[in-house]
C-alpha positions in Angstrom: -30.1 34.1 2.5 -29.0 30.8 3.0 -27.1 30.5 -0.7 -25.7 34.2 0.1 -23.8 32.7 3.3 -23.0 29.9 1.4 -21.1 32.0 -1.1 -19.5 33.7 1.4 -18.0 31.1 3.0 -16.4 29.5 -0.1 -14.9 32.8 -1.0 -13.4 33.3 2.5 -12.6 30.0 2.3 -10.4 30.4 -1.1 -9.4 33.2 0.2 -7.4 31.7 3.4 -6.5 28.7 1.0 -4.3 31.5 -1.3 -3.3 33.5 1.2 -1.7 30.0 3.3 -0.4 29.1 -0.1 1.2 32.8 -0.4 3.0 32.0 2.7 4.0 28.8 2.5 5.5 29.9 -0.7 7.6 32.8 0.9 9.1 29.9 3.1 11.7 28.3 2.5 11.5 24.6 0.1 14.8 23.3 -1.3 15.3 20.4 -3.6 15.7 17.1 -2.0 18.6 16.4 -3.9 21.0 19.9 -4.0 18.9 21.7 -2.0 18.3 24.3 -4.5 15.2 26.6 -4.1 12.5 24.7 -5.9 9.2 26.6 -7.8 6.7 25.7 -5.7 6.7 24.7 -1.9 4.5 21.2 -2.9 7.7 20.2 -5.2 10.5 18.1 -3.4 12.6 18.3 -6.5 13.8 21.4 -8.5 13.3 21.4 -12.2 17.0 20.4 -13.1 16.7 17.6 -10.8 13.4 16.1 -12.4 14.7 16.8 -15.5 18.0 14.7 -14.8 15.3 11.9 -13.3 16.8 8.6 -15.2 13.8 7.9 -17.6 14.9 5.7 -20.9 12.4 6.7 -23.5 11.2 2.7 -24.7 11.2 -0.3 -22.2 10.3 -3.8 -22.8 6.7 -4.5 -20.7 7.8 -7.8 -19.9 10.8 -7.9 -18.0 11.7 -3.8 -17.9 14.6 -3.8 -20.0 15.8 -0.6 -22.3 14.2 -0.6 -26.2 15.3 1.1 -28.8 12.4 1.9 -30.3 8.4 2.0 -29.0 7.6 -2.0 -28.9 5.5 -3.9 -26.8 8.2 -6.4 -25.2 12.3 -7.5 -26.3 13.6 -10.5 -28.3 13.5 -12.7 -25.1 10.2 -11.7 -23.8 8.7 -12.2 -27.4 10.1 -15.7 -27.6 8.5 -16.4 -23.9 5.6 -13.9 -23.3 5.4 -12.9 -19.4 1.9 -13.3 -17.8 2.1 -9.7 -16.6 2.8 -6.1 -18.1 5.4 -4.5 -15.9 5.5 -0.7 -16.0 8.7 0.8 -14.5 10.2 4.3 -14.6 13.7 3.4 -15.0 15.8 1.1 -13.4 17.2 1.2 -9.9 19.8 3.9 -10.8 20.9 7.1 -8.7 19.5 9.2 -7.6 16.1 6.8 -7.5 17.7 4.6 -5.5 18.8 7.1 -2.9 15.1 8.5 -3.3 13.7 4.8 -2.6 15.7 4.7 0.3 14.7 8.3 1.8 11.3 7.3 1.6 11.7 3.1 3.0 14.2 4.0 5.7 14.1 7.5 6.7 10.5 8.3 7.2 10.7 10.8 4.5 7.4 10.5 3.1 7.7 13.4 0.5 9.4 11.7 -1.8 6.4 9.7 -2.8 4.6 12.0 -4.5 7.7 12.8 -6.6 8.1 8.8 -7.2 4.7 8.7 -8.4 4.9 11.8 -10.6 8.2 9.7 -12.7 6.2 6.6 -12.6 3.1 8.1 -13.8 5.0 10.1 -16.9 5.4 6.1 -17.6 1.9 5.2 -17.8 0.6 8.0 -19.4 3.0 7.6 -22.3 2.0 4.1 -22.4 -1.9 4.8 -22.7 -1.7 7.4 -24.7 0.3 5.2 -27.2 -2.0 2.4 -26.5 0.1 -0.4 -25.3 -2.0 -0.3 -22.1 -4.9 0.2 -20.9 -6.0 2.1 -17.8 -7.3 0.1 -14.8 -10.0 0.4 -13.0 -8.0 0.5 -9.6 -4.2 0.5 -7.7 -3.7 -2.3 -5.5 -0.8 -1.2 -2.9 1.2 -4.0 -2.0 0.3 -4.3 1.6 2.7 -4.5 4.8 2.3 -6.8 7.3 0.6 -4.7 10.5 4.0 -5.7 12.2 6.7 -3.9 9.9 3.8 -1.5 9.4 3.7 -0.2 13.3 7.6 -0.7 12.7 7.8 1.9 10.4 4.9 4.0 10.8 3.8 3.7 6.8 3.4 1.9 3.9 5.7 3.2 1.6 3.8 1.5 -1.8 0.6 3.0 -0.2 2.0 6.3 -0.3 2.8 5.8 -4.1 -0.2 4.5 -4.9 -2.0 7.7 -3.0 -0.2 10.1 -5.5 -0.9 7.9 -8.6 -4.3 8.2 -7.4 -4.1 11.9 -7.6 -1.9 12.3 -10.8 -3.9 9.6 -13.0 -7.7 9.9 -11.1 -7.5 6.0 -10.7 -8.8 4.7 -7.2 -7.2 2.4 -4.5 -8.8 -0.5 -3.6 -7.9 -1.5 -0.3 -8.7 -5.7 -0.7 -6.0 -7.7 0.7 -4.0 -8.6 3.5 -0.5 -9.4 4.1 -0.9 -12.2 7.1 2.7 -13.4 6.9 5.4 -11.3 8.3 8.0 -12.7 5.9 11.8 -12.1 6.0 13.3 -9.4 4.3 13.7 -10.1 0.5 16.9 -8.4 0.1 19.4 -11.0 1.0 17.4 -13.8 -0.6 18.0 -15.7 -4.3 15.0 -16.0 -6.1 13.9 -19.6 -5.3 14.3 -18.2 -1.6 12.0 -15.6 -2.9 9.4 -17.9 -4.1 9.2 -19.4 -0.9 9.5 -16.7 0.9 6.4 -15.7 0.2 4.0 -18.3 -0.4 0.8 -17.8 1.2 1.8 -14.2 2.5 -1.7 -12.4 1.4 -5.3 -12.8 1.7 -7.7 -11.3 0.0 -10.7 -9.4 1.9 -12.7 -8.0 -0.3 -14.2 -9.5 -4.2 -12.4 -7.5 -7.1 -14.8 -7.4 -9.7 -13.8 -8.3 -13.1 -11.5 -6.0 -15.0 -7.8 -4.4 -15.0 -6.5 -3.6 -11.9 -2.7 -2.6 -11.3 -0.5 -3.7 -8.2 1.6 -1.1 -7.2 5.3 -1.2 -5.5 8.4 0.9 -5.2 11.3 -1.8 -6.0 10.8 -4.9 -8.6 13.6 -7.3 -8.5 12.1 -11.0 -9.3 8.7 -10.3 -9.1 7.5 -13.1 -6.5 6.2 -10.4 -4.1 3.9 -9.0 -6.9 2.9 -12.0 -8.8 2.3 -14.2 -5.1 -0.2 -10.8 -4.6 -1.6 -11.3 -7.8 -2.2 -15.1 -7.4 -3.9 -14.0 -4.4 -6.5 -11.9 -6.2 -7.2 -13.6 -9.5 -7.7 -17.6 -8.6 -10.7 -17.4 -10.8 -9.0 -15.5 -13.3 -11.3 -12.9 -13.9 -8.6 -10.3 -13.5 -6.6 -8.4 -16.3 -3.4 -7.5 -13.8 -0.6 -5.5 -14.2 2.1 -4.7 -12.1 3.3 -1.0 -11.8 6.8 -0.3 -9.7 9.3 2.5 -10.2 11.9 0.8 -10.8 13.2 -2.4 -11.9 16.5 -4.1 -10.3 18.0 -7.6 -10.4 19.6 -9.8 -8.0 23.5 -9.5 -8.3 
């Protein structure tokens, strides 16, 4: 009797799950970018629009740069070997950028998932090639419980939830951001450094493996590698850093 319910309820269950779907559908969802009916009310972007994402097919996993063909890292980064694998979509290109800056500054929270789906096309190219292996965990980079009451979200936490999802890799939710540092934007890169010295803490042990910080915007780096300082002073840690995209300081 008890299994018989049981059964029951999932189906009715399913049931109101397609039917809410069915509706949902009927209503209206437009593409973020030219508000063009999209497929499927979970997309933000249209099919064109994804398609036209910027996504240069080889990139160096040292400093981000375009390839020409499938390598591990460029000329320069070959001569000096970074510590870290960066993964990055693209650059910081339109319509990315406008994207990044829907989701930082205008509470449009949407866009992550369609962030992390460009990001994670990245990473599962990468693995499936084997230049990199798959981690045992995201690491958002945290906010500082000021800006986050500011802004009502973290905006790398919201990636990392949908890379979750796409790639079945958990968070880990281990460190704190205990300095409310000033913005990074206007700042040079020695600026940077200081910027943000000291700025986490970690709260929880890591156990050993590959873990992978995650961001929206990489620009020097000192916000990731300062995180992953943080986490790997015994260095037990394989870390990479994951953003999606890659700018520089002009």
């Amino acid at each position: 009797m008890t299994f018989m319910i049981s059964s029951i309820t999932s189906k009715l269950r399913k049931s109101l799950c397609d039917i809410t779907v069915s509706i949902r559908n009927i209503l209206p969802h437009n593409c973020i970018l030219c508000d063009q009916p999209t497929s499927h009310y979970r997309d933000h972007l249209c099919a064109v629009c994804r398609d036209d994402l910027p996504y240069p097919t080889n990139i160096c996993l040292g400093c981000g740069v375009t390839l020409t063909s499938q390598q591990l890292h460029c000329g320069q980064c070959q001569f000096n070997p970074p510590r870290y694998k960066l993964i990055t979509s693209a650059g910081y290109e339109t319509p990315l950028k406008q994207l990044i800056a829907s989701l930082k500054y205008r509470n449009n929270q949407l866009v992550a998932h369609e962030l992390a789906q460009h990001l994670a096309k990245r990473v599962t190219q990468l693995i499936d090639n084997g230049l990199l292996d798959t981690p045992a965990c995201l690491i958002p980079v945290p906010l500082h419980r000021k800006r986050l009451q500011q802004r009502g979200y973290n905006q790398a936490y919201l990636i990392a939830q949908a890379l979750s999802a796409h790639l079945n890799i958990p968070i880990l939710d281990c460190v704190q951001r205990v300095i409310n540092t000033t913005t990074q934007t206007e700042l040079d890169a020695s600026e940077r450094q200081s910027n943000m010295h000291g700025a986490f803490v970690l709260s929880k042990a890591i156990s050993p493996g590959t873990v992978a910080l995650v961001d929206d915007v990489y620009t020097t780096g000192t916000t990731m590698k300062e995180l992953a300082r943080t986490i790997n002073t015994d260095e037990h840690l394989d870390i990479q850093l994951w953003s999606i995209v890659r700018t520089t300081i002009e």
